[in-house]
DRENDO-1510 file (C-alpha; in Angstrom, 1 decimal, always signed):
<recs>
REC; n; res; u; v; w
REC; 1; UNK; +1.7; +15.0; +13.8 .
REC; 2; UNK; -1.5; +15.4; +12.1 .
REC; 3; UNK; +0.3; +16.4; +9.1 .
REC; 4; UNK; +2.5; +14.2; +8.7 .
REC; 5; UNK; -0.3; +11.9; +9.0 .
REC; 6; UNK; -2.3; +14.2; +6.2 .
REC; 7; UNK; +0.8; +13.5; +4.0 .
REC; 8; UNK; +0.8; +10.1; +4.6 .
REC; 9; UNK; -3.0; +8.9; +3.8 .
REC; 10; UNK; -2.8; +11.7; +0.8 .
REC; 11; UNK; +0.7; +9.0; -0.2 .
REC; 12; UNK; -1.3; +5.9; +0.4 .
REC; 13; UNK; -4.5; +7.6; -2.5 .
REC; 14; UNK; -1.1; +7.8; -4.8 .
REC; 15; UNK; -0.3; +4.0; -4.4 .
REC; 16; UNK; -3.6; +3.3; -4.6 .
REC; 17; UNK; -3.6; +5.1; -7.7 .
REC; 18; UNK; -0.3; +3.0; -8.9 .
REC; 19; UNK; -1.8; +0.2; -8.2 .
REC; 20; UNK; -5.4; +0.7; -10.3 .
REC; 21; UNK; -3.1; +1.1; -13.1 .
REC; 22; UNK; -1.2; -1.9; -12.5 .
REC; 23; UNK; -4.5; -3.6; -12.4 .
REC; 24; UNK; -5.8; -2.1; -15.6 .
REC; 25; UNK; -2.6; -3.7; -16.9 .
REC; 26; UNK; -3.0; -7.4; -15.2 .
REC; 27; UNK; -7.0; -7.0; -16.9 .
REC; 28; UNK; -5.3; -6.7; -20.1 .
REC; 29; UNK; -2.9; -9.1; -20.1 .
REC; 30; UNK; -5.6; -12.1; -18.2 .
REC; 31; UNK; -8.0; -10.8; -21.3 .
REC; 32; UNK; -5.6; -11.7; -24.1 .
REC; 33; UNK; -5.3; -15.1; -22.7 .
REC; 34; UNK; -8.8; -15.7; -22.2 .
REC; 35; UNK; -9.5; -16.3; -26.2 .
REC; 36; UNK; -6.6; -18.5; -26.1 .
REC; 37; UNK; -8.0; -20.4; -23.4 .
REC; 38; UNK; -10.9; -20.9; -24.6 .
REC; 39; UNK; -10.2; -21.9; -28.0 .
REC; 40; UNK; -7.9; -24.4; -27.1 .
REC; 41; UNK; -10.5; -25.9; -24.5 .
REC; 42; UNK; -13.1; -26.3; -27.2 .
REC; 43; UNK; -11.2; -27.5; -29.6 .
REC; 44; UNK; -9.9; -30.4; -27.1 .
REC; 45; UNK; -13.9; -30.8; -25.6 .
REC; 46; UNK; -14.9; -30.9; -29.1 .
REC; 47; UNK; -12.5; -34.1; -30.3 .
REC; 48; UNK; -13.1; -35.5; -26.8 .
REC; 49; UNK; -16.9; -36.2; -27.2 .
REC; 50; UNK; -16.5; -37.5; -30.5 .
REC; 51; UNK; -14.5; -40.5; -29.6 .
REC; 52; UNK; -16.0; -43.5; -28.0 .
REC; 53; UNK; -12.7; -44.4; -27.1 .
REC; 54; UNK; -12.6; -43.8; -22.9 .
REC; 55; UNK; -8.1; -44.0; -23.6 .
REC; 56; UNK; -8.3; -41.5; -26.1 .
REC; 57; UNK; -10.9; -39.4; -24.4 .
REC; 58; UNK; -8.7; -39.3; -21.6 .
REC; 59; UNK; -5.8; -38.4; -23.9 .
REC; 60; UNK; -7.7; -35.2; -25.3 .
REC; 61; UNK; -8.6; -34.2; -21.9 .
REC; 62; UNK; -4.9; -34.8; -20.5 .
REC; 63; UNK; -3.9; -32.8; -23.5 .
REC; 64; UNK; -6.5; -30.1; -22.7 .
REC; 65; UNK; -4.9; -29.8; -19.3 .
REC; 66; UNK; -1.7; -29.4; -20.4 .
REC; 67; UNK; -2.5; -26.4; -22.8 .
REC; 68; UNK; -4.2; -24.7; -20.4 .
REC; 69; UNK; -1.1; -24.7; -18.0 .
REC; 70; UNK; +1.3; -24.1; -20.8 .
REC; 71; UNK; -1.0; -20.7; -21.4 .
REC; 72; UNK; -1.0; -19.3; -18.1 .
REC; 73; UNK; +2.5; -20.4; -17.4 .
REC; 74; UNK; +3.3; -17.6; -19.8 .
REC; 75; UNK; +0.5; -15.3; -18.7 .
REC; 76; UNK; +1.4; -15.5; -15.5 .
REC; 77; UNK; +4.9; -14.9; -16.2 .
REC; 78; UNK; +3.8; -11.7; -17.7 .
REC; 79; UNK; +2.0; -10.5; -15.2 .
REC; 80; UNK; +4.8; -11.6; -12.5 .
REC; 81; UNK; +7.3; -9.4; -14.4 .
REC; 82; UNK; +4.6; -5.8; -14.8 .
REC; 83; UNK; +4.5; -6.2; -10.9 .
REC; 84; UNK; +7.9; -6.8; -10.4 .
REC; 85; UNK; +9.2; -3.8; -12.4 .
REC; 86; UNK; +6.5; -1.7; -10.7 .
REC; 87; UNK; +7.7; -2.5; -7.7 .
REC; 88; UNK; +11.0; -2.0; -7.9 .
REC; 89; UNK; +10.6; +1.5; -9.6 .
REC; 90; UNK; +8.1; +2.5; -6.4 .
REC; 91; UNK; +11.0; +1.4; -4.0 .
REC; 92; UNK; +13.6; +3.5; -5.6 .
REC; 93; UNK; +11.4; +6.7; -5.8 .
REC; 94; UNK; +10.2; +5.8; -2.1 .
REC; 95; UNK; +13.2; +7.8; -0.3 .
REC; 96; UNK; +12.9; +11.2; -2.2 .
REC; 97; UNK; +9.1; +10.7; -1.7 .
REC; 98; UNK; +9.3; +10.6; +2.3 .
REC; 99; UNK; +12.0; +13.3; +2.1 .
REC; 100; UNK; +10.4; +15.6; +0.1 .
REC; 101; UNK; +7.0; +14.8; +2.8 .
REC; 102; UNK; +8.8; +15.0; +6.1 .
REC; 103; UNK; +10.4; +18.8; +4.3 .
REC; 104; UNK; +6.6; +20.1; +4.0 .
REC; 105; UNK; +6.1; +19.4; +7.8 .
REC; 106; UNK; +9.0; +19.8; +10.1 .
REC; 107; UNK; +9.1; +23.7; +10.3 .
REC; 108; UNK; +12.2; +26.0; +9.3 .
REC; 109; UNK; +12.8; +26.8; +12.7 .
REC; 110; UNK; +14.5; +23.5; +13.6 .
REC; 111; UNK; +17.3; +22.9; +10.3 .
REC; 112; UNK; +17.3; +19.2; +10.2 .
REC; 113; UNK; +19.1; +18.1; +6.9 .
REC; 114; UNK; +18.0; +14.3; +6.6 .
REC; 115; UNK; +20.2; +12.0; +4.6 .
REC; 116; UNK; +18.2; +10.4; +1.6 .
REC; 117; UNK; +20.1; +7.0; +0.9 .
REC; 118; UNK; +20.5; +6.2; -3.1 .
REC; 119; UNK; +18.7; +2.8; -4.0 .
REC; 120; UNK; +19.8; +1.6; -7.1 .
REC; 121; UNK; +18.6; -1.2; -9.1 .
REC; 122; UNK; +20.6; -4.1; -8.1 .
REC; 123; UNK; +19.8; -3.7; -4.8 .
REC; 124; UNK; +15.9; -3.5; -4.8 .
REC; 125; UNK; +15.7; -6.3; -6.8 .
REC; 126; UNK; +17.8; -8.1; -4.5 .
REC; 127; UNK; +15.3; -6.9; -1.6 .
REC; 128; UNK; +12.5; -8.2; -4.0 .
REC; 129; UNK; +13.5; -11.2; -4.8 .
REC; 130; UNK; +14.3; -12.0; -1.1 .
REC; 131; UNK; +11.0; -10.8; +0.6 .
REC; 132; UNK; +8.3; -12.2; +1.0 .
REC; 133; UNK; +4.2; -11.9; +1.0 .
REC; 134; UNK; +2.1; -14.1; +3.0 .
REC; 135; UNK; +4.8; -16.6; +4.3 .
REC; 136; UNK; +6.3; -16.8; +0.5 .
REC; 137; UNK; +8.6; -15.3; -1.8 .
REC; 138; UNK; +7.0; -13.2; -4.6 .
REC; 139; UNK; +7.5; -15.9; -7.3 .
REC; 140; UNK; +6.0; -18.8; -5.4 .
REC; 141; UNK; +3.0; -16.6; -4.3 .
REC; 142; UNK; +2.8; -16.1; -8.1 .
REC; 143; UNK; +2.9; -19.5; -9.1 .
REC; 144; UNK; +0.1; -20.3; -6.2 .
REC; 145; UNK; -2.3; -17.7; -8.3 .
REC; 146; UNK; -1.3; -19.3; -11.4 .
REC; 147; UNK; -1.8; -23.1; -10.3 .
REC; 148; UNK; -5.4; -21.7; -8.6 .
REC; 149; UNK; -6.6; -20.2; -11.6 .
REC; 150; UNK; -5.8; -23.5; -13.9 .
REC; 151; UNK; -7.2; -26.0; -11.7 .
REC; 152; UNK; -10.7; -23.7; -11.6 .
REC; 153; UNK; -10.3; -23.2; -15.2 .
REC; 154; UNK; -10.2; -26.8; -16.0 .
REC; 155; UNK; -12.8; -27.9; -13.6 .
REC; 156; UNK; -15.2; -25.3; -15.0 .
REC; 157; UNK; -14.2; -27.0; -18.5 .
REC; 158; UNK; -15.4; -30.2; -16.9 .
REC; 159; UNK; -18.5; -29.1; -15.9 .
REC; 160; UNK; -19.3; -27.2; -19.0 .
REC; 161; UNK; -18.6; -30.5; -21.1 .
REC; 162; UNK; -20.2; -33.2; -18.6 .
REC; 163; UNK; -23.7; -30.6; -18.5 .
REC; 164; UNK; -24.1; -30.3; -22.1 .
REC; 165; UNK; -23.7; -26.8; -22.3 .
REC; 166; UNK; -22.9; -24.0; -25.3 .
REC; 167; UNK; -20.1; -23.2; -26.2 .
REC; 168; UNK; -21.3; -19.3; -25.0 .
REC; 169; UNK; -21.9; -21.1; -22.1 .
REC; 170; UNK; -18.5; -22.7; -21.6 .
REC; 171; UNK; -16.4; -19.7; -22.8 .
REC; 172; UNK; -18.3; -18.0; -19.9 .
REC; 173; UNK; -17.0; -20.1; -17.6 .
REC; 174; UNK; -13.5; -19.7; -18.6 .
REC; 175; UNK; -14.2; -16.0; -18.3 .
REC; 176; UNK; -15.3; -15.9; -14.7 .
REC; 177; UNK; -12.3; -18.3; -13.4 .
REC; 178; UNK; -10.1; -15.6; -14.7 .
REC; 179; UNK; -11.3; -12.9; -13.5 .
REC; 180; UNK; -11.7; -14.6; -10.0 .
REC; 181; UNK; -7.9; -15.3; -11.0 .
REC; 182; UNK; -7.3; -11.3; -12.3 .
REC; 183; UNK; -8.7; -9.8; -8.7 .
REC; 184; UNK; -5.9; -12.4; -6.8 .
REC; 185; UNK; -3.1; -10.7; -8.9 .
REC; 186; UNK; -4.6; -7.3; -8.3 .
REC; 187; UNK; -4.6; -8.4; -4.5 .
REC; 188; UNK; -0.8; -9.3; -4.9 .
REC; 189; UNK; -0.1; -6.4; -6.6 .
REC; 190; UNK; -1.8; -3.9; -3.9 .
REC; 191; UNK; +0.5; -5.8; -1.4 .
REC; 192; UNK; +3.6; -5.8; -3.6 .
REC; 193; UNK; +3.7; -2.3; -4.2 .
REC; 194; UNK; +2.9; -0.7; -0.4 .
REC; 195; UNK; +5.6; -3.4; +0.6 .
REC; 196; UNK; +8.7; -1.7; -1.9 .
REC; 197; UNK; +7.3; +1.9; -0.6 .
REC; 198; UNK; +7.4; +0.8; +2.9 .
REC; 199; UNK; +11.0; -1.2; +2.5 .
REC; 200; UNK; +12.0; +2.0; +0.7 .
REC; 201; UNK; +10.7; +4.3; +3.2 .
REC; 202; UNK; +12.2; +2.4; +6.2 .
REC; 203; UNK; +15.3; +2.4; +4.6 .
REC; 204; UNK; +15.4; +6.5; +4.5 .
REC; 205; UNK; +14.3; +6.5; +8.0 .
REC; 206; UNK; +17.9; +4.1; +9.1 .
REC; 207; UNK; +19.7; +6.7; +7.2 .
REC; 208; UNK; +18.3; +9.3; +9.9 .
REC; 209; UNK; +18.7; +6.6; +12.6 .
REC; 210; UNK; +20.7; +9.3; +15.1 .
REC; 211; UNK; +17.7; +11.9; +15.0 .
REC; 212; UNK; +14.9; +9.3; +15.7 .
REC; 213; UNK; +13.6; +8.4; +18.7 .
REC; 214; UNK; +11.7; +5.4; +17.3 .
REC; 215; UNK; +9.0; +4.5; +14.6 .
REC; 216; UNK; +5.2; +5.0; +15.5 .
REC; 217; UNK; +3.0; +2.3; +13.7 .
REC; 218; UNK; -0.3; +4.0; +12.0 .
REC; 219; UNK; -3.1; +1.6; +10.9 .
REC; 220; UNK; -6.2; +2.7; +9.0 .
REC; 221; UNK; -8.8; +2.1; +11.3 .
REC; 222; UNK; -12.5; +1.4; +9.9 .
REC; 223; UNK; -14.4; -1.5; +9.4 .
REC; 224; UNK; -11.6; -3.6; +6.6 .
REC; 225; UNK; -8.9; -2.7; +9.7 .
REC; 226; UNK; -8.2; -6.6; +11.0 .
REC; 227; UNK; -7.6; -7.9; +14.4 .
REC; 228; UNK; -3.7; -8.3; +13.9 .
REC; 229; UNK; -3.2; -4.3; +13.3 .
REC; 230; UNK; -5.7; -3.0; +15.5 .
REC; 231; UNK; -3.5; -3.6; +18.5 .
REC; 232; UNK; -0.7; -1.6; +17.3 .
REC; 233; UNK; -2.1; +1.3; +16.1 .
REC; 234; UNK; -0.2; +4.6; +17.9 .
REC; 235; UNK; +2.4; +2.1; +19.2 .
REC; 236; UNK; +5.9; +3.6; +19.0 .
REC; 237; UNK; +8.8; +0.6; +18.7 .
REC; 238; UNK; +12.7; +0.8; +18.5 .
REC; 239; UNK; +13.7; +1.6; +14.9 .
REC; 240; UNK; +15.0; -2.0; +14.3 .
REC; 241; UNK; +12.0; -3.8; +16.1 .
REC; 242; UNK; +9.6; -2.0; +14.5 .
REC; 243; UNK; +6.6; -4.6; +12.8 .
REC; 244; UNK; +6.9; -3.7; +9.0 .
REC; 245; UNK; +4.0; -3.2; +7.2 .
REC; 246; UNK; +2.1; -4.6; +5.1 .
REC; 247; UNK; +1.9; -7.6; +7.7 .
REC; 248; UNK; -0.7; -9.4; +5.7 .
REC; 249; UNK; -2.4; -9.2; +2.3 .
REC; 250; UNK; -4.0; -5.7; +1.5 .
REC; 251; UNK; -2.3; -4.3; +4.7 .
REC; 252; UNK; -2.9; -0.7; +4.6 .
REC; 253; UNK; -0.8; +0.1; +7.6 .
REC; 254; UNK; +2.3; +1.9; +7.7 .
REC; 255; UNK; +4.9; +3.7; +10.0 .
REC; 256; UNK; +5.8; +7.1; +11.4 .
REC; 257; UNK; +8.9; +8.6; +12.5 .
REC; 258; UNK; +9.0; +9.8; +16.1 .
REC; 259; UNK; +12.2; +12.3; +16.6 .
REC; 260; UNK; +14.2; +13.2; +19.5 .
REC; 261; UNK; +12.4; +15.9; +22.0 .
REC; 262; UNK; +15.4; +18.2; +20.9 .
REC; 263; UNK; +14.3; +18.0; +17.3 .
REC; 264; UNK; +10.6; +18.3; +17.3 .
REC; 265; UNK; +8.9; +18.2; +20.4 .
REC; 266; UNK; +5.0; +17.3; +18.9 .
REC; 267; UNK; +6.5; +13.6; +17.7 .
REC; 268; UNK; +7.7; +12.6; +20.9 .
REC; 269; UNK; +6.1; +9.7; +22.4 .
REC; 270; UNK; +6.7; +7.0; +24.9 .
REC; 271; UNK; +8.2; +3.9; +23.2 .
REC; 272; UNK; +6.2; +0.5; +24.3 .
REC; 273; UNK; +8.6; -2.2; +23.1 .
</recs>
């Protein structure tokens, strides 16, 4: 057991490792946009407090509003689709991943030939677009992080223009709303891509649903592990009734397979639910 659970933590540094790059990625794209932004907010500010007129005041600042939307409507987009394809090409390397780990630690001496299903395109991205993270499906979430990050932008616009400020000053702003809006994608992100694996993985582990006794759910336990995934850490559950990880955002938890006493005697454990 202890090294399968070596294989697995030694996986979850790998996604980690996916996922900084996916990051790096989101950091590019929210950067490109930030000039953009900006731009088109000072231009807007700048024709705003030169008109006495309180209408067309309004007007500019209306306008404003709807540039900056129309901006990270296609930012956004971007970033929706570099997580999506991620995703989809960690789900359908997922099953020759846990096969190849589950090889390195069952010994010789038993022969089990596991069954590694073939997950192809069409239907990941049917699993993807049907799942869902925190209570809603991946493009809502998105659209959440994209309707936060406007409404900050915009009132740190306000406040920049109602104070007076530089245009350093202002741009700054801008800056620190999106960045505040680039670490909730990279939040999404981290959860989007343990969620394919773990889909992926699960789905190996119904192919081999004959030779397993049940599913063992593993949580990384230190100080970050919350109260909803303390409780069933070590808990072994039916295949099909297994919790699947990640149950929340940034879930770090994941699941085991516990075989039959005639296959490997050192995963056997009593099932609790």
């Amino acid at each position: 057991m202890a090294d399968l659970l070596n294989e697995k933590m030694k996986l979850s540094h790998r996604l980690q490792g996916v996922v900084n790059a996916l990051a790096d990625e989101i950091t590019e794209i929210l950067s490109e946009a930030a000039d953009d932004v900006t731009g088109k907010i000072l231009v807007l500010e700048a024709k705003a407090e030169q008109t006495e007129s309180l209408v067309r005041r309004k007007k500019y600042l209306e306008q404003q509003k709807a540039e900056i939307e129309k901006v990270l409507d296609e930012v956004y987009r971007d970033v929706g689709q570099t997580i999506k394809n991620r995703s989809i090409e960690t789900a359908q390397a997922a099953p020759e991943i846990a096969d190849t780990m589950l090889s390195k630690v069952i010994p010789a001496r038993f022969n089990i030939q596991l069954g590694v299903p073939h997950l192809d395109k069409k239907r990941v991205i049917a699993w993807f677009e049907s799942s869902q993270i925190d209570g809603l499906f991946f493009n809502d979430y998105l659209k959440k992080l994209e309707s936060n990050t406007a409404a900050r932008i915009i009132r740190e616009s306000r406040l920049a223009m109602i104070g007076r400020e530089s245009r350093k000053t202002a741009a700054k702003r801008v800056q620190d709303a999106l960045n505040t809006g680039r670490h909730s994608a990279y939040t999404l992100a981290d959860t989007a891509i343990r969620q394919a694996h773990n889909w992926a993985e699960r789905e190996y582990l119904l192919e081999n649903a004959e030779r397993l006794k049940g599913l063992r759910y593993q949580a990384e336990l230190d100080r970050r592990t919350c109260p909803q995934c303390i409780p069933k850490d070590n808990r072994v559950y039916p295949l099909k009734d297994a919790p699947q990880p990640p149950l929340h955002l940034r879930c770090r938890c994941f699941l085991t397979p516990v075989f039959f006493s005639n296959y490997i005697e050192p995963f056997n454990a009593v099932i609790y639910c």
